[in-house]
C-alpha positions as CSV (number, residue, x, y, z in Angstrom):
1,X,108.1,-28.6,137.3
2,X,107.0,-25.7,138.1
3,X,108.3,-22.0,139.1
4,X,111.0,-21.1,141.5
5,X,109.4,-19.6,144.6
6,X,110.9,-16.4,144.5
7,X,109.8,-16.0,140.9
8,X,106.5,-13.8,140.6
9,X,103.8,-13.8,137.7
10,X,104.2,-10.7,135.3
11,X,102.0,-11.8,132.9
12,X,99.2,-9.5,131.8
13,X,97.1,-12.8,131.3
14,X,97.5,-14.1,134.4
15,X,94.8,-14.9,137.3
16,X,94.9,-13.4,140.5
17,X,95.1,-16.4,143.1
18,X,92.4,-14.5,145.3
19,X,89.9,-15.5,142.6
20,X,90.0,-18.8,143.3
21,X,90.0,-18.5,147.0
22,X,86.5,-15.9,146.4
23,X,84.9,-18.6,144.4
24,X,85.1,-21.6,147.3
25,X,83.9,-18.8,149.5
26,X,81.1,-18.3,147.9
27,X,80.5,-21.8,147.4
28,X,81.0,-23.0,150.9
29,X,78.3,-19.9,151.6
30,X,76.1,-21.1,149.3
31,X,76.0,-24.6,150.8
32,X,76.1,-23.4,154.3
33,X,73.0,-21.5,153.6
34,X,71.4,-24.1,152.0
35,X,71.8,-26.9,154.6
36,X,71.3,-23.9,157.5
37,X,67.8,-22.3,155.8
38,X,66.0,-25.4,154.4
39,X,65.6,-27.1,157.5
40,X,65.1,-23.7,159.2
41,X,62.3,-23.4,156.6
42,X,61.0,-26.3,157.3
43,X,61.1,-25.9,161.3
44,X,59.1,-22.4,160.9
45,X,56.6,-23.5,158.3
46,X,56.1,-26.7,160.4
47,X,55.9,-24.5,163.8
48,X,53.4,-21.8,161.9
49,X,51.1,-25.0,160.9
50,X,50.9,-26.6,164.5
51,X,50.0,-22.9,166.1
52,X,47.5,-22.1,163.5
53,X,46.0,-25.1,164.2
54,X,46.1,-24.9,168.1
55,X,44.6,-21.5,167.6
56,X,42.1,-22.6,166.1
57,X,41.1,-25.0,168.5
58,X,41.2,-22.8,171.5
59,X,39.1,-20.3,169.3
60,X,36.2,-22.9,168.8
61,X,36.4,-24.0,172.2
62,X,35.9,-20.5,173.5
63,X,32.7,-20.7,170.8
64,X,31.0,-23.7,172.0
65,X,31.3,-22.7,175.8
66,X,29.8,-19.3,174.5
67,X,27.6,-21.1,172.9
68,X,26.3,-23.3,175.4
69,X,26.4,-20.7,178.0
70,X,24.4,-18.7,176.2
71,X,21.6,-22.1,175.4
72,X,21.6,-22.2,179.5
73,X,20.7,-18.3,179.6
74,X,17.8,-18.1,177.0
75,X,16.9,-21.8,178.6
76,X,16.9,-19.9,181.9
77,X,15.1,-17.2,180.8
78,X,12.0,-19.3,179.2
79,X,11.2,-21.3,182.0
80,X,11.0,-18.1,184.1
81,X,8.7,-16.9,182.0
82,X,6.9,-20.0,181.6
83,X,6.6,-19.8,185.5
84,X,5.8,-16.6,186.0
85,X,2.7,-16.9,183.4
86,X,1.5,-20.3,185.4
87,X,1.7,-18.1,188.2
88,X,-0.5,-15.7,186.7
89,X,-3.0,-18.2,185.5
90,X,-3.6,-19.1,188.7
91,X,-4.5,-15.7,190.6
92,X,-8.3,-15.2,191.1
93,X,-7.9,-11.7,189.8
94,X,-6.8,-13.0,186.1
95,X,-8.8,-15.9,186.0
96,X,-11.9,-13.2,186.5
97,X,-10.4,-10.6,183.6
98,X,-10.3,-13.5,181.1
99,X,-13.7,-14.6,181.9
100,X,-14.8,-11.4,181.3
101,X,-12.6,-10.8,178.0
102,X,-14.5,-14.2,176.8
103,X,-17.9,-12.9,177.8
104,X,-17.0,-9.5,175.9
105,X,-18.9,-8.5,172.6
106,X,-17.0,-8.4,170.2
107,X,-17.1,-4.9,168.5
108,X,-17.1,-4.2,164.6
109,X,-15.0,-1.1,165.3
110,X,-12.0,-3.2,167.2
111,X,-8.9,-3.5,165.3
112,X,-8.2,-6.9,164.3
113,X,-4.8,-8.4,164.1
């Protein structure tokens, strides 16, 4: 059947027991990386996708209110103007001085535009 226990292996040929024992280790660490970093993979890729993309919405959210900020500030800015030159039109003072610029000669020495 087999050996008596006492009895040790002296032959040159024969495989260390230790062997066999390395081998399942480095199975069972093979597996046990395998089931521990593909869903850990997948988790992080997963993760990495759903921040980019919240990123990216903050980011073009913070550009359209930048955006329409800056609509209300050049919309701001042209109806001042557009008042202030109604206000203008309306003095006596300019309405004389274009009068006059209409009733001017005009000179053949003037640079035109």
């Amino acid at each position: 059947m087999g050996r008596p226990l006492g009895q040790r292996r002296t032959d040159a040929n024969a495989e260390p027991t230790v062997r066999g024992t390395s081998r399942l280790s480095v199975q069972l660490i093979a597996w046990f990386l395998v089931i521990a970093l593909v869903p850990l993979a997948i988790v992080t890729v997963s993760t990495y996708l759903a921040a980019e993309r919240a990123l990216r919405d903050q980011v073009t959210t913070s550009l359209y209110a930048i955006a329409r900020r800056q609509v209300a500030q050049i919309a701001t800015y042209v109806r001042e103007r557009e008042q202030n030159v109604a206000a203008l039109s309306r003095r006596p003072d300019t309405i004389a001085a274009l009068v006059d610029l209409g009733n001017a000669p005009v000179s053949a020495t003037a640079p035109r535009r």
